[in-house]
MIDOSE-1310 file (N, C-alpha, C; in nm, 2 decimals, decimal comma, always signed):
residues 127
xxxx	+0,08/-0,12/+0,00/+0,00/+0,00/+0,00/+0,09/+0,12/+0,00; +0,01/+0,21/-0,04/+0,10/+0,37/-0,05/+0,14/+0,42/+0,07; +0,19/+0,56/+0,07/+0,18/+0,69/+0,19/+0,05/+0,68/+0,26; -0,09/+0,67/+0,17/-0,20/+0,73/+0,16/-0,26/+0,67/+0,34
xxxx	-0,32/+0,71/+0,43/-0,37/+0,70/+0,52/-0,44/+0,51/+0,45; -0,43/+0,39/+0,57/-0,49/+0,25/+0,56/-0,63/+0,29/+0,55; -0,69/+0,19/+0,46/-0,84/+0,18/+0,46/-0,92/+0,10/+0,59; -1,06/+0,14/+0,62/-1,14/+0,13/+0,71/-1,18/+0,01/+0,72
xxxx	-1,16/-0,08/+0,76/-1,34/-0,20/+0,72/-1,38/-0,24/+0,81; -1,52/-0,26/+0,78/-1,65/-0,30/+0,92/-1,60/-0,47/+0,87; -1,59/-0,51/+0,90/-1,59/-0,71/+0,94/-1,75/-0,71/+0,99; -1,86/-0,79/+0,92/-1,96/-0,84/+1,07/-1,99/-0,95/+1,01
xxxx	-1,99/-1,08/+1,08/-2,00/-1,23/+1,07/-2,02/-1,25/+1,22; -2,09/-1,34/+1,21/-2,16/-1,45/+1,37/-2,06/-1,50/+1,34; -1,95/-1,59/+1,24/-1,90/-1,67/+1,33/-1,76/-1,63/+1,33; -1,71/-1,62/+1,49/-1,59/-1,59/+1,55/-1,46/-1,61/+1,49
xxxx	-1,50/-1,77/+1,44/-1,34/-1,82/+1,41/-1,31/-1,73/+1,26; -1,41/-1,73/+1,20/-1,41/-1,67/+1,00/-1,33/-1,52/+1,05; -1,45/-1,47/+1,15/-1,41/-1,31/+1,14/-1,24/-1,28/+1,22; -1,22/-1,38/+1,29/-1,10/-1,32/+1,36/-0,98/-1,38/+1,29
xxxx	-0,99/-1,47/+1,15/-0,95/-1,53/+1,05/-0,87/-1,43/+0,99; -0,98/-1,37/+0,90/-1,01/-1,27/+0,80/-0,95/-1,13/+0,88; -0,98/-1,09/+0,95/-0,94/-0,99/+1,03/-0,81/-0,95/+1,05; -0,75/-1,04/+1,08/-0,59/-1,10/+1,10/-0,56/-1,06/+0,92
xxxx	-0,58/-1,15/+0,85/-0,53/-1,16/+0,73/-0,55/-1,01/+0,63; -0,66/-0,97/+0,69/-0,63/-0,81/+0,58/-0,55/-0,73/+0,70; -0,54/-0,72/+0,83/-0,49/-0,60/+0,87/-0,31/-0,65/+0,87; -0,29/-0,77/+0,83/-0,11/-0,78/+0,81/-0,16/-0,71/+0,65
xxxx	-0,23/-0,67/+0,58/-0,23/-0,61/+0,48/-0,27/-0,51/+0,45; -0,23/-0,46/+0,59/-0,21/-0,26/+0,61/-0,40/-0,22/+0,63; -0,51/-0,30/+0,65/-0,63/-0,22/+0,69/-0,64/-0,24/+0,81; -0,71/-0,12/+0,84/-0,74/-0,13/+0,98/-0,92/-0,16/+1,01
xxxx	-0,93/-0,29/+1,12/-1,06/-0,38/+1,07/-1,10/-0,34/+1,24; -1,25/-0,33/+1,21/-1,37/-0,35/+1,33/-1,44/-0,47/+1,32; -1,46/-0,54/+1,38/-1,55/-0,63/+1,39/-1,69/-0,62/+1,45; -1,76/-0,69/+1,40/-1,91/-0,71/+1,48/-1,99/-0,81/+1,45
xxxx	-2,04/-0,89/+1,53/-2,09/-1,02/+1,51/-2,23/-1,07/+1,50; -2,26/-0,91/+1,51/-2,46/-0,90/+1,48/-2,51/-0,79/+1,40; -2,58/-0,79/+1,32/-2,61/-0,70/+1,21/-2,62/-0,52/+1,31; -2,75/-0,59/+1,38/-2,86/-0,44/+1,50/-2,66/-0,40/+1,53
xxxx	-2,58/-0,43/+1,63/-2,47/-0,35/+1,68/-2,38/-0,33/+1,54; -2,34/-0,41/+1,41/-2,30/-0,34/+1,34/-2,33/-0,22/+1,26; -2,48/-0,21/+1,27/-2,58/-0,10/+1,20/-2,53/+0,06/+1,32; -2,57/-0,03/+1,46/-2,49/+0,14/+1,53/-2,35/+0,17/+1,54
xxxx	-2,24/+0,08/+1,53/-2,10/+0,12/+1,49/-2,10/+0,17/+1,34; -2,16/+0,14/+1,25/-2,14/+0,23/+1,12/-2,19/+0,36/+1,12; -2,31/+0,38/+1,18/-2,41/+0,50/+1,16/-2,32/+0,62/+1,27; -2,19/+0,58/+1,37/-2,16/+0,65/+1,44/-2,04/+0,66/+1,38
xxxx	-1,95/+0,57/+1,33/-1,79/+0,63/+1,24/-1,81/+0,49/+1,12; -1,87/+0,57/+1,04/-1,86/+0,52/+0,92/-1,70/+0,42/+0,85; -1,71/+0,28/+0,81/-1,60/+0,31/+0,74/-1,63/+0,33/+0,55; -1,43/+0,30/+0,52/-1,44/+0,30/+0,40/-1,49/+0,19/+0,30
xxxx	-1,53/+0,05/+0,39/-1,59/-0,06/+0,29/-1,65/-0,14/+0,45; -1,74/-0,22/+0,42/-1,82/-0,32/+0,49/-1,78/-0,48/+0,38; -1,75/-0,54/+0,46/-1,75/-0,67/+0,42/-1,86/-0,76/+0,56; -1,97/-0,89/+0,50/-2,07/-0,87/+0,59/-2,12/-1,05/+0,53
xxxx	-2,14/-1,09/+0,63/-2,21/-1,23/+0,59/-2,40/-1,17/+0,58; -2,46/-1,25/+0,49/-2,57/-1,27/+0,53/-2,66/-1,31/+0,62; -2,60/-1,43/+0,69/-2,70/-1,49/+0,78/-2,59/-1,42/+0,94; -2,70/-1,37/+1,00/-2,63/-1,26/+1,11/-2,79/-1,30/+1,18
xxxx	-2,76/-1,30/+1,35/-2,86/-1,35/+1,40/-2,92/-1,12/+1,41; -3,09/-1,19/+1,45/-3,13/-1,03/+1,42/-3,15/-1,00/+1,28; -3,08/-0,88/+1,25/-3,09/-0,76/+1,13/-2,98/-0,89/+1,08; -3,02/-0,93/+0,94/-2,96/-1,01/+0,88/-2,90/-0,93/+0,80
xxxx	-2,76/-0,96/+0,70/-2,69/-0,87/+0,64/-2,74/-0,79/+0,52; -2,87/-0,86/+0,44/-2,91/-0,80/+0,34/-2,99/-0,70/+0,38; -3,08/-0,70/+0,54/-3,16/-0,58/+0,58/-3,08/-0,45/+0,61; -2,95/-0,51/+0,64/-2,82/-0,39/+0,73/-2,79/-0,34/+0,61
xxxx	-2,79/-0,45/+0,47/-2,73/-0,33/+0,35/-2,86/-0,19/+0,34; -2,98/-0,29/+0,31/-3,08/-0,16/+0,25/-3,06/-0,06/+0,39; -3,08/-0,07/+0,50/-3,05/+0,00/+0,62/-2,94/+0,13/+0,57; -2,87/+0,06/+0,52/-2,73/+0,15/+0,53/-2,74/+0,23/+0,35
xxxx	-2,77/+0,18/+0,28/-2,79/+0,24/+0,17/-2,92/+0,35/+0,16; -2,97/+0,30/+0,27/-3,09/+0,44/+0,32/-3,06/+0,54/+0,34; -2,94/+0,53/+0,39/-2,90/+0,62/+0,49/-2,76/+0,71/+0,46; -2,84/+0,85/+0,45/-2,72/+0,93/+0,37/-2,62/+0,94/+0,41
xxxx	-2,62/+0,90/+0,51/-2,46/+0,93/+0,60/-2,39/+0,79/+0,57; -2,43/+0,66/+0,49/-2,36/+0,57/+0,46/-2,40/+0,49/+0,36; -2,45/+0,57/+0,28/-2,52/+0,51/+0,16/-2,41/+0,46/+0,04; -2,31/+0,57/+0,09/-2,19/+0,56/-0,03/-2,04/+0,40/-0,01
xxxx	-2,09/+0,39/+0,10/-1,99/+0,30/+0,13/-2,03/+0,22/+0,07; -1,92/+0,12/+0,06/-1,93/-0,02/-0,09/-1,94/-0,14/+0,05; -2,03/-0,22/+0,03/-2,08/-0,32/+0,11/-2,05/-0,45/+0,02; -1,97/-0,53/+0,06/-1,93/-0,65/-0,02/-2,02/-0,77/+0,08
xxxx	-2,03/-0,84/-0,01/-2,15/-0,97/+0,06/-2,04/-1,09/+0,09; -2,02/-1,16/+0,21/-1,95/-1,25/+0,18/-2,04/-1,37/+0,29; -2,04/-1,52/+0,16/-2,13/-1,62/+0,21/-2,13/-1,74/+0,15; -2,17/-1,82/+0,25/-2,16/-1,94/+0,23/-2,28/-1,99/+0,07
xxxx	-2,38/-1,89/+0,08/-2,50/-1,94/-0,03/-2,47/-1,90/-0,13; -2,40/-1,99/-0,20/-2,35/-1,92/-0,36/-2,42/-1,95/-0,50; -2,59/-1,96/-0,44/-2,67/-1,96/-0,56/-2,72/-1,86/-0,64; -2,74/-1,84/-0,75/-2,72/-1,70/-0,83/-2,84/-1,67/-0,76
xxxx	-2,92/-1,69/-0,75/-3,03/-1,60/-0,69/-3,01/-1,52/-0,55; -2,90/-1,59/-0,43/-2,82/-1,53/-0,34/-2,74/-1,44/-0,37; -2,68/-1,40/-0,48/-2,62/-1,32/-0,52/-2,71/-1,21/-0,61; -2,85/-1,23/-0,68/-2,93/-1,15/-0,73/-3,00/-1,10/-0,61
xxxx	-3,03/-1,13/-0,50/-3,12/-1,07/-0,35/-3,00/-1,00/-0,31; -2,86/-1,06/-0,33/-2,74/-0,92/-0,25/-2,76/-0,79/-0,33; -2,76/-0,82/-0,44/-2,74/-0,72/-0,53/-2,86/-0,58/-0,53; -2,97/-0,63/-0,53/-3,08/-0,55/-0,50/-3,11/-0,50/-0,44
xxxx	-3,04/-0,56/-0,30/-3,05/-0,51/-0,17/-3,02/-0,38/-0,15; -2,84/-0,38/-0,27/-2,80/-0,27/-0,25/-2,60/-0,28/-0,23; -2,63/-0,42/-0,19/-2,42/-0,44/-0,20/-2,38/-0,43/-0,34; -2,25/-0,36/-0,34/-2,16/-0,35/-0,42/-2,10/-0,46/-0,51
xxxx	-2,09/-0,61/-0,39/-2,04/-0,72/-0,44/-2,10/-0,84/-0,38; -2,05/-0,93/-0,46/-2,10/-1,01/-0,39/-1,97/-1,17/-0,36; -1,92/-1,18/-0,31/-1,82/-1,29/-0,29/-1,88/-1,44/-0,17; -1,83/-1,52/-0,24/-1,83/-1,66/-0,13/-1,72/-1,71/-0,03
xxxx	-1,79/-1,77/+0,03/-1,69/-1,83/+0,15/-1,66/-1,97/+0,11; -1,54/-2,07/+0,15/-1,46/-1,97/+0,18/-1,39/-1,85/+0,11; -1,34/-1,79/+0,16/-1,28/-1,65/+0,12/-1,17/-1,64/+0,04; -1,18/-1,63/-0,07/-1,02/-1,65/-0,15/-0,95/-1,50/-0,11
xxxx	-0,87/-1,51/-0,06/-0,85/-1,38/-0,03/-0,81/-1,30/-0,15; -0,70/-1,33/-0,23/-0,67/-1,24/-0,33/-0,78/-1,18/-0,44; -0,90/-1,25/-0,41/-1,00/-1,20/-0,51/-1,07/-1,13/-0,44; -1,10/-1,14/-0,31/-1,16/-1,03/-0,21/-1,08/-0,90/-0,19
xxxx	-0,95/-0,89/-0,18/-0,87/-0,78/-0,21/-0,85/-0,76/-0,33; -0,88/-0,81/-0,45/-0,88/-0,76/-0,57/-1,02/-0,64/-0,57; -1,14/-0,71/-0,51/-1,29/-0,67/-0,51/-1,24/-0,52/-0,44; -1,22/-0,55/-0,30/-1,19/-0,44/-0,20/-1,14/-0,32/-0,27
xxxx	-1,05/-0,30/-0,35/-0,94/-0,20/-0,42/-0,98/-0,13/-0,51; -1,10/-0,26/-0,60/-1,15/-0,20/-0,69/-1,24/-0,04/-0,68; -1,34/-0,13/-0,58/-1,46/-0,05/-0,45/-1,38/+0,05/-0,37; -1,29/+0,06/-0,36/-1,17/+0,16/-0,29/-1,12/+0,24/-0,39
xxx	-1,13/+0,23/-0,50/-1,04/+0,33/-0,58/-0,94/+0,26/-0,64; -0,85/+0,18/-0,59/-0,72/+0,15/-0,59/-0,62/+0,24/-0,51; -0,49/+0,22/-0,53/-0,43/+0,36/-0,47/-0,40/+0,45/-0,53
């Protein structure tokens, strides 16, 4: 990565082991990551410091991830952030309900990383 200040990202996944996985593996790769493991508390950690991308499973006990996208794409103060879908349901129709919702992308688990940071960069600008 550049000079340029590390990028933001919201992590939110129920399960522990994926998110503290993934967590680990982008921030040795210069971002700086939040986590949250329920849609309702990741909806009030964004609405209060926004970041630069949301990466988010769908199935989140509560506000499931597709309700937290429209939520968040409602909402002018975070409508612009790029919300990447990442999930286990990789049937094109799971990927047509992310899309409508409102996310930017849509990726499966497991997680290939290099093509989730290819996604990420894109949705980022690049540097």
């Amino acid at each position: 990565m550049s000079d340029r200040a590390p990028h933001r990202v919201m992590l939110v996944d129920d399960n522990a082991l994926d998110r503290e996985m993934l967590s680990r593996r982008l921030t040795r790769r210069g971002y700086v990551v939040r986590e949250s493991g329920n849609g309702a508390e990741a909806l009030d950690l964004l609405r209060l410091d926004p970041p630069d991308i949301v990466l988010l499973d769908t199935s989140l006990p509560g506000l499931d991830g597709l309700a937290l996208t429209r939520q968040l794409k409602a909402d002018a103060s975070t409508r612009d952030v790029p919300v990447v879908v990442l999930t286990a349901h990789a049937l094109v129709q799971h990927k047509e309900q992310a899309l409508a919702a409102g996310c930017d992308a849509f990726d499966t688990k497991p997680v290939e990383l290099a093509r989730l940071l290819a996604t990420m960069e894109a949705l980022l600008g690049g540097d």
